[in-house]
C-alpha positions in Angstrom: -9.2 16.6 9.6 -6.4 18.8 8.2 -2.8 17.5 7.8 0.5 18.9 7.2 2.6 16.8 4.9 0.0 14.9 2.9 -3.8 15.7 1.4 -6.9 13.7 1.3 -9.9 14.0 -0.6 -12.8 11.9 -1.1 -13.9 10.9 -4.7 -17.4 9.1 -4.4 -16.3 6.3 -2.0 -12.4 6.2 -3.0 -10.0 8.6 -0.5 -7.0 9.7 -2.4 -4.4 10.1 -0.1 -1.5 12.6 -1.6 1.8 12.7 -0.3 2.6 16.3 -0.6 6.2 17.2 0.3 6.9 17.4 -3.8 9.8 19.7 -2.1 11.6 17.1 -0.7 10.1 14.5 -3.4 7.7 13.4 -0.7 10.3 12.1 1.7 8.4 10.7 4.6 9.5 12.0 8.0 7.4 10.5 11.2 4.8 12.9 11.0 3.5 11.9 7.5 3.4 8.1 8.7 1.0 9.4 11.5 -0.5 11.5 9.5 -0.9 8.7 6.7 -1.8 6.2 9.8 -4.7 8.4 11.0 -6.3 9.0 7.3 -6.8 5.1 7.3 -7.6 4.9 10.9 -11.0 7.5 10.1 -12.0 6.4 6.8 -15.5 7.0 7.1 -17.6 5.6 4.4 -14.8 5.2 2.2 -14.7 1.8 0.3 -11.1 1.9 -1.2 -8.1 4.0 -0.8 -5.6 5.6 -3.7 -2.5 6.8 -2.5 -0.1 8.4 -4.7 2.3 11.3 -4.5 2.8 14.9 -5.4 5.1 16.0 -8.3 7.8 13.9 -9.8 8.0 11.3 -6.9 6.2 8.5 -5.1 8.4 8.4 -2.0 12.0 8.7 -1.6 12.5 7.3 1.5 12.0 8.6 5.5 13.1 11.7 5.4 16.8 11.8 7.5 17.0 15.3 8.0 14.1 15.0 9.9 14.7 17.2 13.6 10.9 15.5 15.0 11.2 13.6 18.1 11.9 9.9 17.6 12.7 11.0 14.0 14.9 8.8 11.6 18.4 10.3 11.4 22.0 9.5 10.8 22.6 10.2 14.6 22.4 6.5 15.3 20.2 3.9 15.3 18.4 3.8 18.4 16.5 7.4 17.2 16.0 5.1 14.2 14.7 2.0 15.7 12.4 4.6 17.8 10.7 6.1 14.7 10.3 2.5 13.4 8.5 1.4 16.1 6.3 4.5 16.9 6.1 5.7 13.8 6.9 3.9 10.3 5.7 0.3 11.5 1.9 1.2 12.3 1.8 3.1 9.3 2.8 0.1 7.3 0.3 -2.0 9.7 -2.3 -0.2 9.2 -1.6 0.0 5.2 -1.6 -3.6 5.2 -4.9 -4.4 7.0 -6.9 -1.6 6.5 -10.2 -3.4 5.5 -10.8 -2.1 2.2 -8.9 -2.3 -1.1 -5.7 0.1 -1.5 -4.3 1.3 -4.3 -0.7 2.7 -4.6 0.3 4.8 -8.0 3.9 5.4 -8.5 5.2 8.3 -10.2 9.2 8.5 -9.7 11.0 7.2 -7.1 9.7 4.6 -4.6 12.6 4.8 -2.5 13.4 3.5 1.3 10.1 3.0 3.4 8.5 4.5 0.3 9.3 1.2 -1.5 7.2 -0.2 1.5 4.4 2.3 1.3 3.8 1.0 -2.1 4.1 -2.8 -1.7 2.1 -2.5 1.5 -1.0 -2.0 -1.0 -3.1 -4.7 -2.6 -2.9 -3.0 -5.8 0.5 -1.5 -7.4 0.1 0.4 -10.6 3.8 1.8 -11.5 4.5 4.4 -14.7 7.4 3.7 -16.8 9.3 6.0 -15.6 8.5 5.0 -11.7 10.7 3.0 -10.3 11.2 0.9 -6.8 14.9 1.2 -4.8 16.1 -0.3 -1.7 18.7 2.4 -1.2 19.4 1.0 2.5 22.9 -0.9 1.6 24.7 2.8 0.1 24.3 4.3 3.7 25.4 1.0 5.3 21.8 0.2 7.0 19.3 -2.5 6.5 15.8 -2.3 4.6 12.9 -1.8 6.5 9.2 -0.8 7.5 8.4 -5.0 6.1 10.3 -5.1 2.5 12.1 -8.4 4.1 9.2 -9.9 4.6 7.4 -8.3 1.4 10.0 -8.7 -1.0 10.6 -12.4 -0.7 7.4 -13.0 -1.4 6.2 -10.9 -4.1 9.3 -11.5 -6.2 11.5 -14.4 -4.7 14.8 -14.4 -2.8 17.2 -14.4 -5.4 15.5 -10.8 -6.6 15.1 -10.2 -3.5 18.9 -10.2 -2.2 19.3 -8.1 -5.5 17.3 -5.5 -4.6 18.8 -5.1 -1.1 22.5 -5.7 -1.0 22.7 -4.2 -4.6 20.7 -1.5 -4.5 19.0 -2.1 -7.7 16.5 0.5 -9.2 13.7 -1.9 -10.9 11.4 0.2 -13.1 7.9 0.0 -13.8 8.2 -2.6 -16.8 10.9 -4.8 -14.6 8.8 -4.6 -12.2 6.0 -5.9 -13.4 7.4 -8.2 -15.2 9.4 -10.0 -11.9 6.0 -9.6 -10.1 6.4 -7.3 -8.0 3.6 -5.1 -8.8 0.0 -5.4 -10.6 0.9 -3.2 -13.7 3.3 -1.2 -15.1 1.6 1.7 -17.4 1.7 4.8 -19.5 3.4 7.4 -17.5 1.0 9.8 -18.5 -1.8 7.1 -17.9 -0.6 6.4 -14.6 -3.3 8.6 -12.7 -6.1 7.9 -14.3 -5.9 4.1 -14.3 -4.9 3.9 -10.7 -8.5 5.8 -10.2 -10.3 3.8 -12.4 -9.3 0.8 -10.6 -9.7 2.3 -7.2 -13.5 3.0 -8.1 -14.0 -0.1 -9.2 -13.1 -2.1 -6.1 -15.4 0.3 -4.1 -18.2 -0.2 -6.1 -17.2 -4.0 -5.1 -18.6 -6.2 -2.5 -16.3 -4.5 0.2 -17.0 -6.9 3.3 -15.8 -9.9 1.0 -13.0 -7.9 -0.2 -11.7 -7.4 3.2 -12.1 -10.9 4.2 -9.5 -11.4 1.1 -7.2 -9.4 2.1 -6.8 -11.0 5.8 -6.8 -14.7 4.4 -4.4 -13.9 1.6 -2.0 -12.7 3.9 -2.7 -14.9 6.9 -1.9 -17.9 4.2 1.4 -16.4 3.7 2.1 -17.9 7.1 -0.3 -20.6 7.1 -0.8 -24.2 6.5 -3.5 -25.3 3.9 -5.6 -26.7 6.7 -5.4 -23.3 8.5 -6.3 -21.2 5.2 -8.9 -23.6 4.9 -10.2 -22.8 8.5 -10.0 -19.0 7.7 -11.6 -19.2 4.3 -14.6 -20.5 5.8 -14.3 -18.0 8.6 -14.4 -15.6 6.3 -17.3 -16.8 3.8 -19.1 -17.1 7.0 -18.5 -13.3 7.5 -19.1 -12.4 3.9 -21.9 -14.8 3.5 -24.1 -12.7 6.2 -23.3 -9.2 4.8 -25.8 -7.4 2.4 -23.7 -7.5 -0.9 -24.1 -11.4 -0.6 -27.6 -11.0 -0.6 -27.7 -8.6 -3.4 -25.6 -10.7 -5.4 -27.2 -14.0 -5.0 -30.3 -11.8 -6.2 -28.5 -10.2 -9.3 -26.9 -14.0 -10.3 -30.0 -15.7 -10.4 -31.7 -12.3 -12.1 -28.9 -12.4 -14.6 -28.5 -8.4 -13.9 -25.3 -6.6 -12.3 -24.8 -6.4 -9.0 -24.9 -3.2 -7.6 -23.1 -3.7 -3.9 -23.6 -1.4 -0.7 -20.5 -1.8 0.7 -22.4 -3.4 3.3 
């Protein structure tokens, strides 16, 4: 399928999803959410997902200028609360609970909804230079597309609040030191790292991996009895698939485990 404001590619079993508007440093306007929403939607045999940006930016933030239907705008906040809802929100869904392993690099800016697009990953690898802004409070709006619900937890409500009623950039090494992403790196490093990772989680186990992903975050609004219930849900799942098999086999061989993805 060919798309207009971002690029894919597939890499063995890693899609690299490029957000390509380096013009308007890869402000997202509704199209490139549905465009990013249907790249995860058919991923085919891929077993992980990088998703990075073109030039000297991550993501600044939805693009305002944008004239699409339902697009965000400084008109007024129903066409906003439109594109959330048709638009930005699935896309961050869909991030969220795709059900393979995601990887987000950030190069630049990480601005707005672009700040979401990151965090919405299991994995954030930033450069030193990249940083992560909740700009929303210096137009007199409200974060969106989940940083209230992501922020608070990755990073704690105290840094939280900063972030959004100051409008705090937090760079790469802040960043990673607060928590709020996996790694901050080399800037120059920053590409090759977040592919090295992404290959290695598809060369993972990637039924089991997706069964991670849904219990971590269904614990983050779970009791431990509930987790407990899903985490045997999901071994139950995993336990059945054929990397479980294959990895029982390479355990008791003492030899590496070379998974399927199935």
């Amino acid at each position: 399928m060919s798309y207009e404001t971002i690029r894919t590619e597939q890499d063995g079993n890693v899609l690299k999803i490029t957000l390509n508007r380096p013009e308007r440093l890869n402000a997202c306007p509704p199209q490139m959410a549905d465009e990013i929403f249907a790249a995860l939607r058919d991923l085919g045999d891929a077993r992980a997902v990088l998703i990075t940006g073109e030039g000297r930016a991550f993501c600044s933030g939805a693009d305002l200028a944008a004239n699409a239907e339902g697009g965000a705008s400084i008109e007024g906040g129903a066409r906003s609360y439109t594109a959330l809802q048709k638009h930005y929100n699935p896309m961050i869904q869909m991030l969220a609970n795709v059900p393979v392993p995601v990887v987000a690099a950030v190069g630049g800016p990480a601005a707005g909804v672009g700040c979401s697009i990151a965090l919405a990953a299991d994995f954030v690898l930033a450069g030193k230079k990249g940083y992560f802004l909740q700009a929303f409070v210096n137009i007199g709006l409200v974060p969106d597309g989940g940083s209230s619900w992501m922020l608070p937890r990755l990073i704690g409500l105290a840094q939280a609040t900063r972030m959004m009623m100051l409008g705090e950039r937090i760079h790469g090494e802040e960043a990673e030191r607060l928590g709020l992403i996996y790694k901050c790196v080399e800037d120059d490093a920053l590409i090759a790292e977040a592919e090295a990772l992404a290959h290695k989680l598809a060369d993972g186990p990637t039924i089991a991996l997706g069964q991670m992903k849904q219990t971590l975050r269904a614990g983050l609004e779970s009791d431990f009895a509930n987790t407990l219930r899903a985490e045997a849900e999901g071994q139950r799942v995993a336990g059945n698939s054929k990397d479980a098999r294959i990895g029982a086999i390479a355990f008791l061989k003492k030899t590496k485990a070379e998974f399927t993805g199935s």
